[in-house]
C-alpha positions, -999 to 999 in steps of 0.1 A, spaced: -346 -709 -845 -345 -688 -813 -324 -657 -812 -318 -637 -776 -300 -601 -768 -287 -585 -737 -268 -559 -732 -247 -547 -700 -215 -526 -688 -183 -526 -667 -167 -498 -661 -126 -493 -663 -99 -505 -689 -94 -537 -675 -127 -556 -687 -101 -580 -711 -78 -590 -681 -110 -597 -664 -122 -618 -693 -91 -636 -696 -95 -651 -661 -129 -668 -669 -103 -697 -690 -99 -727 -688 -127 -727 -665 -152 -699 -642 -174 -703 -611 -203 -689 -631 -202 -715 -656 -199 -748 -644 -207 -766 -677 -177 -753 -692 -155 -786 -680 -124 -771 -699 -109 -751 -724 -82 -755 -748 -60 -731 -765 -54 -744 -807 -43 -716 -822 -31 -678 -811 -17 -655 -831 -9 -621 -826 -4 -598 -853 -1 -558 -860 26 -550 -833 4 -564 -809 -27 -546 -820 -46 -578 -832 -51 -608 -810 -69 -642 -823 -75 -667 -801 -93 -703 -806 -103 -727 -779 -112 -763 -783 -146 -764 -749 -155 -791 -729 -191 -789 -720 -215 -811 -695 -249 -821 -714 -272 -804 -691 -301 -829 -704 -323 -854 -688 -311 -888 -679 -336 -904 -706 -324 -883 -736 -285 -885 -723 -288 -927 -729 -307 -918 -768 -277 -902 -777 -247 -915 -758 -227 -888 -740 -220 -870 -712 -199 -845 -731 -198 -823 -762 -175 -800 -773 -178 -764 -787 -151 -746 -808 -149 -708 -797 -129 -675 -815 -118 -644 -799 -111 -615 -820 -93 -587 -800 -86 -555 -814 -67 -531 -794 -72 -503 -815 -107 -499 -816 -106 -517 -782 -134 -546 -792 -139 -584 -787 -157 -602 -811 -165 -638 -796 -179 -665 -818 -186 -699 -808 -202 -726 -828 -207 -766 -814 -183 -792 -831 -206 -824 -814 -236 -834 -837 -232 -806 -863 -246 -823 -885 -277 -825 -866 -274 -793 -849 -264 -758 -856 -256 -736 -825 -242 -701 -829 -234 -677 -808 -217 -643 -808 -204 -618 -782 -192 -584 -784 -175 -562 -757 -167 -530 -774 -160 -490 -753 -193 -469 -752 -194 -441 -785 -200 -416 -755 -178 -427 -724 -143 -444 -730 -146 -457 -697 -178 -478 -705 -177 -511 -711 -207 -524 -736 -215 -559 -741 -242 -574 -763 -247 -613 -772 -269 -631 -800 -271 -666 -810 -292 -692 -833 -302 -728 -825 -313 -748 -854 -325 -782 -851 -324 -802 -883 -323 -836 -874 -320 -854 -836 -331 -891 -830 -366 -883 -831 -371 -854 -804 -360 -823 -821 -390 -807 -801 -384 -815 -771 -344 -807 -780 -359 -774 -785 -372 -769 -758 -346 -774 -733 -325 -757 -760 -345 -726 -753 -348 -729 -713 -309 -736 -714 -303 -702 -733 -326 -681 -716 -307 -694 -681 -270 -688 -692 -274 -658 -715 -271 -632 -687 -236 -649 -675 -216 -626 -697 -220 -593 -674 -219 -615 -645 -186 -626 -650 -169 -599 -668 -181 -581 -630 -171 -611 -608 -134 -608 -623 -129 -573 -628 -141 -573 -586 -113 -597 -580 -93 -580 -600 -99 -547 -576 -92 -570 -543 -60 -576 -557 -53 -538 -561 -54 -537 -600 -81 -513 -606 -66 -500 -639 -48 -507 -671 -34 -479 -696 -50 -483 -731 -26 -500 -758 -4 -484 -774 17 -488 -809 56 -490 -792 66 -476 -825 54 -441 -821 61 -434 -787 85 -410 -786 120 -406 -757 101 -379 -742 73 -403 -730 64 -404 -693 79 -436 -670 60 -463 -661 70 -451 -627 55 -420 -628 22 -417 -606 -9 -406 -630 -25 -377 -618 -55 -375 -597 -88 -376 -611 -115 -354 -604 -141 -362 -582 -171 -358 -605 -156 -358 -639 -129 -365 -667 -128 -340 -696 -157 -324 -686 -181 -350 -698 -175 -385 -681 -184 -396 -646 -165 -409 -622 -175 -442 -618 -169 -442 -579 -187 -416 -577 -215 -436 -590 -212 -461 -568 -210 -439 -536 -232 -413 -543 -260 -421 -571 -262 -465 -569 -268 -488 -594 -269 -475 -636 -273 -487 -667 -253 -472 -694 -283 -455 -711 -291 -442 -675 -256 -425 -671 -258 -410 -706 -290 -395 -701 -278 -379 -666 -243 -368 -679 -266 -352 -713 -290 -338 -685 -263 -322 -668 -251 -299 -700 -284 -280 -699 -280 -269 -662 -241 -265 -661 -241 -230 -665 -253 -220 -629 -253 -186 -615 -243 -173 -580 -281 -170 -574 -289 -205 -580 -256 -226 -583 -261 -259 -613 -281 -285 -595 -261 -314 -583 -262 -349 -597 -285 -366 -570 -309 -336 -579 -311 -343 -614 -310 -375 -611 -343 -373 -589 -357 -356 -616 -350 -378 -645 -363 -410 -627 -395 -386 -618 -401 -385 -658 -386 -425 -666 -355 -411 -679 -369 -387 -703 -345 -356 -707 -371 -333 -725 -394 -339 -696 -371 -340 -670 -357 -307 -685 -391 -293 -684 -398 -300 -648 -365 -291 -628 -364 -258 -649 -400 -247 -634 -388 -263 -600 -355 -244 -600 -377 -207 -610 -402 -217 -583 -372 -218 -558 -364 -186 -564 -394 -169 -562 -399 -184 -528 -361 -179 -520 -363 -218 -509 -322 -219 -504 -328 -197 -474 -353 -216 -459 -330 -238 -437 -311 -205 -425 -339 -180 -424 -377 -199 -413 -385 -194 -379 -410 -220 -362 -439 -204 -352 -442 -208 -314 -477 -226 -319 -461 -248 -344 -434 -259 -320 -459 -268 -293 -488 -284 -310 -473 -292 -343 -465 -335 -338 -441 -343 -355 -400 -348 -364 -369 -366 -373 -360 -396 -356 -331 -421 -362 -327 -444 -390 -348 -473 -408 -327 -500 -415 -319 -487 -450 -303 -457 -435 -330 -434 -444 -336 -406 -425 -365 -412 -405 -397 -386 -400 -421 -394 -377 -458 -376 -381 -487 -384 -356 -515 -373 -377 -540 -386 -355 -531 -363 -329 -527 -333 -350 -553 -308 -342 -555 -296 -380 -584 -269 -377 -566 -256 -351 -536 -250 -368 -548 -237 -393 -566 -212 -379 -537 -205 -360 -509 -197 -380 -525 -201 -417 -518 -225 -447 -487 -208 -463 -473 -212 -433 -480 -247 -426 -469 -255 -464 -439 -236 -455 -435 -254 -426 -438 -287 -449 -409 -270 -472 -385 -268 -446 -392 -308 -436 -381 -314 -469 -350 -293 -471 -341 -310 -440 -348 -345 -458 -321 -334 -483 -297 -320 -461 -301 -358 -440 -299 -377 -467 -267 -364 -478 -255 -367 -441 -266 -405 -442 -251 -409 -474 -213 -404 -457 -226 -417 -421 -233 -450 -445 -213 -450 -473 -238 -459 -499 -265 -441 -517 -291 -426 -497 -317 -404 -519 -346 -407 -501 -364 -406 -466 -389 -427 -447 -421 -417 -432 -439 -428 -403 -473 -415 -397 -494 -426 -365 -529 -425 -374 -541 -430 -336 -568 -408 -328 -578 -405 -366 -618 -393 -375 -636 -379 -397 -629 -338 -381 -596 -347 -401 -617 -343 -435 -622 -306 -424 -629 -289 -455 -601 -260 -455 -581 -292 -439 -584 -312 -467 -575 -281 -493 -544 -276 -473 -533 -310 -476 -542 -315 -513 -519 -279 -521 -488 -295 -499 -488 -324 -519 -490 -314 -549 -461 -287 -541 -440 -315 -528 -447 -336 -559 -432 -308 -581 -410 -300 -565 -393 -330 -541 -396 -360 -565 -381 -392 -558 -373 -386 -523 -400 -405 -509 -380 -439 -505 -409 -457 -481 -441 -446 -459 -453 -467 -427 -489 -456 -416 -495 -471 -386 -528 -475 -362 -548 -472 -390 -584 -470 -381 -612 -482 -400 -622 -449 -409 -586 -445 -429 -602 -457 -460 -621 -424 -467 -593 -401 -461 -565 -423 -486 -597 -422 -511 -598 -387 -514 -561 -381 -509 -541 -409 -531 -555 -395 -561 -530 -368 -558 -500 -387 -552 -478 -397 -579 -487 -436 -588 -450 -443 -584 -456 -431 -545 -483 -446 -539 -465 -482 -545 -443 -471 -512 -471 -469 -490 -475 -500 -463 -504 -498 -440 -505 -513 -406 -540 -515 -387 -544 -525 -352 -527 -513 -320 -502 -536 -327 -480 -527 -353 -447 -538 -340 -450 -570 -333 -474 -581 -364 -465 -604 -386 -444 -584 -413 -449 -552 -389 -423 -525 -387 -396 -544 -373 -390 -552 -402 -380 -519 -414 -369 -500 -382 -343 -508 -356 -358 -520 -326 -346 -499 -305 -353 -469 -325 -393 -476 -327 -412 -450 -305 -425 -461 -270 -460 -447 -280 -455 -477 -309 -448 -504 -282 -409 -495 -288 -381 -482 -262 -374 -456 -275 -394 -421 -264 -390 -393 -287 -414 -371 -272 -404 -340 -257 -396 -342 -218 -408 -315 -196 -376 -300 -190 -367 -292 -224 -399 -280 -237 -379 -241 -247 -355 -260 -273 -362 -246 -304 -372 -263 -331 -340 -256 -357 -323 -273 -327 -339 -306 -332 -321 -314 -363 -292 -304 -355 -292 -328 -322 -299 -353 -347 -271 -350 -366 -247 -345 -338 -251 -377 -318 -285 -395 -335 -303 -387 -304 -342 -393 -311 -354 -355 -317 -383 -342 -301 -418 -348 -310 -448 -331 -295 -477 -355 -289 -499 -327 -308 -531 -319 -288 -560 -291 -290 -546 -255 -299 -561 -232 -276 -586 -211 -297 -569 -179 -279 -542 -184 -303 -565 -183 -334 -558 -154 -360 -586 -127 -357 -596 -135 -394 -606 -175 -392 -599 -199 -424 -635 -197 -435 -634 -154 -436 -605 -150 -459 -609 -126 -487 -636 -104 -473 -659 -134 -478 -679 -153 -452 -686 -192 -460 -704 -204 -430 -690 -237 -424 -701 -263 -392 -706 -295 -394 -742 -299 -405 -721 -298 -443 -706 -327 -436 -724 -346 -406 -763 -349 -397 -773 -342 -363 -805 -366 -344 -820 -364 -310 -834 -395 -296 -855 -403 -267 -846 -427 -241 -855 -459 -257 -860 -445 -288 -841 -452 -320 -824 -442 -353 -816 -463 -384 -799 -452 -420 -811 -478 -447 -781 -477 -474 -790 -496 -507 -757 -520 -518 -758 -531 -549 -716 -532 -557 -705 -559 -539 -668 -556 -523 -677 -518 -515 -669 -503 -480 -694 -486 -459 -677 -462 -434 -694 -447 -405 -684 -421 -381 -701 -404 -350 -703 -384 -324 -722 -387 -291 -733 -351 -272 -754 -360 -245 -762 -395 -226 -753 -433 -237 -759 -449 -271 -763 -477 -283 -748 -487 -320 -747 -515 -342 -756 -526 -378 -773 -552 -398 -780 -568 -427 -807 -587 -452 -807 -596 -485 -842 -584 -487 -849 -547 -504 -862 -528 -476 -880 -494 -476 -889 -474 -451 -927 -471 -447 -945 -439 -438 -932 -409 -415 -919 -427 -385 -883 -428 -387 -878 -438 -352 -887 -472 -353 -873 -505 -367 -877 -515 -404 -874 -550 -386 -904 -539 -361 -928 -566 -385 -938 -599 -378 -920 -620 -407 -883 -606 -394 -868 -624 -370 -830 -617 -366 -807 -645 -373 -828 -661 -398 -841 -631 -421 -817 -603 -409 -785 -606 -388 -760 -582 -367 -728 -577 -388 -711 -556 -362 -719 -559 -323 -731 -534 -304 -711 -503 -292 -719 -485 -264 -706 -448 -267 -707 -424 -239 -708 -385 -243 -675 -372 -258 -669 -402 -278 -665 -403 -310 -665 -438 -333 -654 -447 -366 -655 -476 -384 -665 -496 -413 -677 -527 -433 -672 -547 -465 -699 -551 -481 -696 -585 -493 -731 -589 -507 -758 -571 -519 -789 -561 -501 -796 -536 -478 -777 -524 -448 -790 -509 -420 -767 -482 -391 -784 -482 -362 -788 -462 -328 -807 -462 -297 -807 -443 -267 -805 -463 -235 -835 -466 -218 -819 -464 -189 -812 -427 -197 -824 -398 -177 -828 -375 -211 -827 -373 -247 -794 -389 -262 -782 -360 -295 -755 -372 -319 -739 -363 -348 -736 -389 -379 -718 -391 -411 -714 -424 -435 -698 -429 -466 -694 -455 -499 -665 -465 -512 -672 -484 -544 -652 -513 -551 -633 -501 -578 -620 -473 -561 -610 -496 -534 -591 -521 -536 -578 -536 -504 -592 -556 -474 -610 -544 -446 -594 -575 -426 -566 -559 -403 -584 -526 -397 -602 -518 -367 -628 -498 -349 -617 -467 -331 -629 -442 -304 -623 -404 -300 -620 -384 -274 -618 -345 -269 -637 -340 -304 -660 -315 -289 -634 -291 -278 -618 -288 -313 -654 -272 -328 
């Protein structure tokens, strides 16, 4: 016995014209070899339509079991039902070939949605029972079930293929029935033109369907019902805070799968937390700090090839510290705020420059330049604040995110940052390591116009800001945007002066002094010439990453790392020489070099990292050159990631250098 459902909808009054097309024979059903009418009555005035056809159907069965039982062909007997009262179709067909052997049955039913008239439901069961077949019930079985399980999805498909060619042909709707008897002399003409329909709705509780399809996309009927019932509990809007509009709540509802309660829950404490920050002003009242529009790298840029609006961020660039020292993190997460208003106001502007749906934006962050400085404590607190903020309060409108030049060092900051992010967002991130992100294979050509990709990305276009026009404002750049879809202008970031520091720094607020340098976080060494330095880190989770990053003061270094599946320990108080200094180590047969050796010079700073495919131990080494005229000083910090808390490969990331770190203490 197998039994199936599905259920779909079409929307207008003309699904039954549609349906009538698919006879004698449809595309979407090439089996069907031909139908014949028997019998048709009509009864009731017209209300009551029964209809039985006589089908022709190709035996979709191998060669071998077409021979055992002789045909090509067998035929199917099928009954329509129509009532235009209650405007239903009940469809039943059951097979007349081999029925005494065989018991197929199947039923369909298109019946108008309990909530919205215009909704189209259709649902479709049916039984195969195999009694008796030459011997191979089973295997009849079998290809009874893969047959069903392939063709019992047609019936949306090609109600929808017909009712679309029933649109190209200018017939986009068909009056309900009605009983001739009761209308009345004072009836309107078939001439007369209907009225226009509202935009959004139809007695104040039915969507347009073109509406749907050119402003919210592609939903089920269960989805519509839930957005129209969403709707009711915000339609009473004040002049304060006008009724969110449909894209809004329907943001919200796919943030909380669809669940009104939640959604409810979420858009109301959204909605009071606009207010109290008077977030509808934002775009007419915020003012770009002047440090913000010099040092602050980013903006909007074009297109992807979606039509999303575009937002390009060069993180690695960004001197964070000094921005926050600068202008403070309320301003920086207002600063964020206004991004996003801007997001919505573009995707509505993309949404007519397209004609389609466009609900979301892309990001594009540049990860060039990338280190550990970016981990700043108050940095790090900043960021985790914005994103939760933007979670609340902007959901759904992340459509994709491109992180580009992604350094080996990337892995720490995404552990301690994707824990934050919604798990739904986190499935849009792609990650591209390497200086070549273009041209990869599966790069971001594949998502953004040629021609739009930034010249610092290996593209031809330049978005950053010419000489010439460094006074523009920053409200302007949008606006230049929209006007002719020039690229807008993006800073390349760089050092903020410390001049331009508030007089109370980050770590002072609140009458409170948290002394906070680097010794937190990094390790400082001093090494002779010749002498060296070596961490000894203990693996034991295989698959875990070992990150590294470093920061050269004074005079050349030498780094590199190693590995031995032996259990080393240091022995006695001498940590500046080898755990390899012993006779029974010889390198390349005991211990090996896992990364080659790096020579940094002063003012460079490296990250990088390893998989730890096996266990053992692992050894980070440095020497200074003992060609050096003084002591070599750096500053060090490593880190684990454990293997369950990491998941990808370490394969297409690569080593990077830093410059200018110094300056940014």
């Amino acid at each position: 016995m197998i039994n199936g459902f599905i259920s779909g909808h079409g929307h207008g009054r003309f699904n039954q014209q549609a349906y009538e097309r698919r006879f004698p024979t449809c595309p979407q059903m090439p089996i069907v070899l031909d139908c014949e009418v028997i019998e048709d009555s009509v009864y009731e005035n017209g209300a009551r339509r029964d209809t039985k056809r006589r089908c022709k159907i190709a035996v979709e069965a191998p060669y071998l079991i077409k021979k055992i039982i002789g045909v090509d062909v067998v035929f199917f007997i099928q009954k329509n039902f129509l009532d235009m009262k209650t405007r239903t179709l009940n469809i039943e067909a059951t097979n007349e070939s081999f029925a005494t052997r065989v018991e197929i049955f199947e039923k369909c039913r298109y019946y108008a949605h309990p909530e919205n008239p215009d909704w189209t439901c259709f649902d479709q069961t049916a039984t195969l029972d195999i009694k008796n077949f030459f011997g191979i019930e089973h295997s009849m079985e079998k290809m009874g079930m893969k047959q069903y399980t392939q063709t019992t999805l047609k019936g949306k498909e090609i109600i929808e293929y017909f009712v679309n060619e029933l649109k190209q042909e200018g017939i986009t709707h068909v009056d309900k029935w009605k009983d001739d008897a009761t209308v009345t002399s004072t009836s309107t003409p078939a001439s007369t033109a209907a009225p226009e329909k509202p935009p959004l709705l139809r007695d104040n509780s039915i969507l347009d369907a073109d509406y749907i399809a050119k402003y919210l996309g592609q939903l089920t009927p269960l989805q519509e019902s839930k957005l129209v019932q969403l709707r009711k509990r915000f339609e009473h809007g004040t002049s304060e805070h006008p009724e969110p509009d449909y894209q809004t709540l329907l943001r919200f509802l796919r943030a909380r799968d669809f669940s009104i309660d939640k959604a409810t829950g979420m858009l109301q404490e959204s909605l009071q937390w606009r207010k109290e920050h008077r977030i509808d002003d934002i775009l007419s009242e915020y003012k770009t700090p002047a440090v913000v529009e010099k040092y602050f790298p980013g903006g909007w840029h074009h297109h992807d090839k979606d039509g999303r609006p575009l937002y390009i961020l060069r993180l690695g660039t960004m001197d964070v510290k000094g921005l926050l020292k600068s202008v403070g993190e309320d301003e920086l997460l207002k600063l964020t705020l206004h991004i996003c208003e801007e997001g919505l106001r573009l995707m509505n502007e993309a949404t007519k420059l397209f004609g389609k749906p466009i609900w979301n934006w892309c990001l594009l962050v540049d990860l060039d330049g990338l280190s550990m400085r970016h981990l700043w404590r108050p940095g790090v607190k900043a960021l985790l604040r914005i994103i939760e903020t933007v979670e609340k309060n902007y959901p759904e409108t992340m459509g994709r995110v491109l992180i580009v030049r992604a350094p080996r060092v990337f892995p720490v900051l995404w552990t301690i940052v994707s824990t934050f992010i919604d798990e739904n967002t986190r499935s849009k991130f792609l990650f591209f390591g390497g200086p070549d992100c273009m041209h990869a294979e599966d790069g971001i050509e594949q998502y953004i116009h040629t021609d739009k990709i930034p010249s610092f990305l290996g593209g031809s276009c330049n978005p950053s800001i010419p000489t010439v026009v460094e006074s523009i404002p920053a409200k302007l750049y949008t606006r230049c945007f929209l006007s002719a879809c020039h690229c807008t202008l993006i800073h390349e970031g760089g050092l903020v002066p410390k001049h331009l520091y508030k007089s109370e720094s980050i770590e002072e607020s609140n009458g409170a002094i948290h002394a906070h340098d680097h010794h937190g976080l990094y390790k400082s060494v001093d090494l002779k010439p010749g002498q060296l330095f070596e961490l000894i880190i203990h693996n034991t989770d295989p698959k875990s990453v070992l990150t590294w990053d470093f920061e050269v003061l004074k005079n050349d270094t030498l780094f590199a790392v190693y590995h031995t599946e032996k259990e080393l320990e240091r022995s006695g108080s001498d940590n500046f020489s080898s755990v390899f200094d012993v006779p029974e180590f010889k390198e390349g047969v005991n211990f090996k070099k896992i990364e080659p050796s790096v020579k940094c010079r002063p003012k460079e700073g490296v990250q990088g990292s390893h998989e730890m495919a096996s266990t053992g131990t692992y050894v980070l080494q440095w020497m200074c050159a003992p060609s050096c005229d003084g002591p070599a000083q750096l500053m060090y910090f490593h880190e684990i990631l454990s293997s369950a808390n990491y998941k990808g490969s370490m394969t297409s990331l690569q080593s990077g250098f830093s410059s200018n770190s110094l300056q940014s203490r």
